[in-house]
C-alpha angles and dihedrals in degrees: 000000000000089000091058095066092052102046091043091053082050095056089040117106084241106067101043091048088059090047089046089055093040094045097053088038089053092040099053092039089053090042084042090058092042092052087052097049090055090046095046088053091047096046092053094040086053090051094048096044076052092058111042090045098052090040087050093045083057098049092044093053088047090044090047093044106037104016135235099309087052094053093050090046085054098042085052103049085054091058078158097057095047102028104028137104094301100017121195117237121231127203122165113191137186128242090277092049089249101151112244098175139004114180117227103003098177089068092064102041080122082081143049100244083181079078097069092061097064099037112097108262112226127189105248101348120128115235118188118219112204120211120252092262094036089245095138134335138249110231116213137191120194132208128173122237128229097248087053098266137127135259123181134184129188149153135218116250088218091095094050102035079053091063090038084054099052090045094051084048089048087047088065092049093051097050103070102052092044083057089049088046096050099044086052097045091052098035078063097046101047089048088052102049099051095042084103099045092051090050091060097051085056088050095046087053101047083048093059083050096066101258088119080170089073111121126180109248113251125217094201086236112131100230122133095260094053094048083047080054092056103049099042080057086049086056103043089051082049096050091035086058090041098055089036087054088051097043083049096041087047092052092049091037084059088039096060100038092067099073103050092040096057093039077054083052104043099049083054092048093051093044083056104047092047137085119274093284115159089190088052099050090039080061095045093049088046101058087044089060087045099052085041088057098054093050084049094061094038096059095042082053092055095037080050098057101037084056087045096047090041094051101240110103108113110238118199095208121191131186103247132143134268098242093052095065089034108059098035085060101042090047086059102047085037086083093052091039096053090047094059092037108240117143109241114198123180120199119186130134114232122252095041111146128185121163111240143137099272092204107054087035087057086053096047086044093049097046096050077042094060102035087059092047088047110055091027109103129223118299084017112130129231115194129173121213145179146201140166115230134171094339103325150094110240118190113189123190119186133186136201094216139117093296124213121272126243095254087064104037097083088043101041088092098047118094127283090354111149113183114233087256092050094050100088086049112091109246151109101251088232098098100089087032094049081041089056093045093045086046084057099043086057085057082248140119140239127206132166130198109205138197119180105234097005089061147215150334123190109189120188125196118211138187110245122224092222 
């Protein structure tokens, strides 16, 4: 059991994404000093190759002008040069490379200056010398004299190899705290990073709980995490509305049922306990089929508007014109609405034409139609109108009925939802909810303004086909 904890905080995303920052924090600090440190060698042998050439271009022009007598007057006046920190060393040689003078010796008994007599001499190439224990080098830069003689000048790489060493010294110092540092940067990072991840794992678990008000907490920053924040939040609101609709509709659909089913149960129980009657099982029969057919309907409503809501009813949409399904519509409510007395007026232009499934339209128009007719009272007006704004078709139908209060305007579209003035009308309580789905489905939109007593008005966006 203790060895789970800590191989399970091995394997966890955590914990690789800080050895991933502090491996590539460590490894470019590392690269960053090896790179320094070549630099910093190349830099100092430059300088010293500088040097010697310019110091043995200004020999050679004082040994060419003034002779030998003259050179060794001028090594010795500058005792610093030659003598100093960091001294050059001078050689002159004959024709053959048999030394014939080399200024200060006892500064180079480190190397075995027999031996440069029998390297090969070469005119401005530059020839390394190596101590007698290969501790460091002697670096050396040839040109030949008028007279045929040699002149070279060089410089010892113990200087230089001293500040490489300190460097690599200070390259071990520097190590440690670079590792600390990167096992702490990465370790902050990584916590960082994954903080909201982390967060949403919290979230997702409290959600299979049971807590389905959980949300991920959000930082306002626009990174991609926080953007995946948002819209898991997003999800889980959607999924939230859409368990609490089904609970809701499931508890309406039983709801609803009951009635119907009883009233199924009751007419059975009442043909069998009666006489032999036909007429009176032909009734019976009758009002079963009635009440069937209503939960019938009820159920294809609510199929309908789950496959319209999830995108996935197949419309067979046609290219007609607005008056079309206007008129035929309004011909047939004209008579319902004449026997109740309520004025119906139509106003669409000819030659409109939107692209739409006729069929589901005619319902949408036929359910808000009859709504108005319905709960319009005598002497109350109905009119259909259109218009064509900012790139769609909008069809408006007001009513001068007794309007919907404000308690039941943001619920009228929700399932099953019967306002308390609509529950002694005979319904289902789909049509606005099946109105909205089948609004959607057109890639469209519904809205209603409402005052009780002064009435309604339905208003439907379309897509135009221009």
């Amino acid at each position: 059991m203790p060895l789970r904890i800590p191989l399970r905080a091995f394997k966890s995303g955590s914990f690789r994404l800080s050895v991933w920052y502090s491996g590539f924090f460590i490894s470019c600090s590392v690269l960053i000093l090896i790179m320094t440190h070549y630099f910093l060698s190349y830099t100092l042998l430059r300088v010293d190759k500088t040097a010697i050439a310019a110091e043995l271009g200004r020999l050679t022009t004082e040994y060419n002008f003034r002779g030998l007598p003259s050179l060794q007057r001028e090594l010795a006046e500058n005792k610093n040069t030659y003598r100093g920190k960091n001294p050059f060393f001078v050689r002159i040689a004959d024709i053959s490379n048999r030394t014939l003078y080399i200024l200060y010796p006892e500064l180079w008994k480190e190397f075995d200056l027999s031996l440069l007599g029998t390297n090969p001499i070469t005119n401005g190439r530059w020839t390394y010398l190596p101590t007698m224990d290969e501790d460091f080098e002697l670096l050396l830069l040839s040109r030949r004299l008028h007279d045929g003689r040699w002149l070279q000048l060089g410089r010892s790489s113990e200087v230089r190899d001293l500040a490489l060493d300190q460097f690599f010294e200070l390259f071990f110092i520097i190590i440690p705290p670079l590792v600390l540092m990167g096992v702490a940067g990465g370790t902050f990072l990584a916590a960082r990073t994954m903080k909201p991840i982390q967060n949403m794992i919290h979230t997702v678990q409290s959600i299979v709980n049971g807590n389905y008000d959980a949300r991920v907490p959000c930082t306002g920053s626009r990174d991609e995490l926080n953007e995946l924040a948002n819209l898991f939040n997003e999800m889980a609101e959607r999924i939230h509305a859409l368990i609490t609709g089904m609970k809701e509709s499931i508890d309406n659909v039983a709801h609803e049922l009951r009635t119907p089913m009883t009233r199924l149960r009751n007419t059975c129980e009442m043909a069998l306990q009666a006489d032999k009657d036909v007429d009176l099982y032909r009734e019976a029969l009758a009002d079963c089929i009635e009440e069937s057919d209503r939960i019938l309907k009820m159920l294809t409503t609510l199929m309908d508007i789950s496959e319209a809501e999830t995108g996935v009813m197949k419309l067979d949409q046609k290219t007609v014109t607005l008056s079309s399904l206007l008129t035929g519509l309004t011909d047939m409510y004209q008579y319902i609405a004449e026997e109740k007395g309520v004025a119906l007026a139509i106003h669409v232009p000819e030659a409109l034409y939107i692209t739409v499934d006729p069929d589901r339209m005619t319902q949408v128009l036929a359910n808000i139609l009859d709504n108005a007719i319905k709960y319009t009272p005598s002497r109350g007006r109905v009119t259909i109108e259109t218009k064509h704004s900012d790139g769609r078709w909008v069809i408006t139908i007001a009513d001068t009925g007794v309007g919907i209060s404000p308690k039941d305007l943001p619920k009228i579209w929700d399932r099953l939802y019967r306002g308390d003035d609509s529950r002694s009308t005979r319904g289902l309580g789909l049509g606005l909810s099946f109105v909205k789905a089948i609004v959607h489905a057109h890639q469209g939109t519904i809205d209603v303004v409402s005052t009780p007593g002064k009435g309604s008005t339905f208003t439907i966006s379309l897509p135009s086909n221009s």
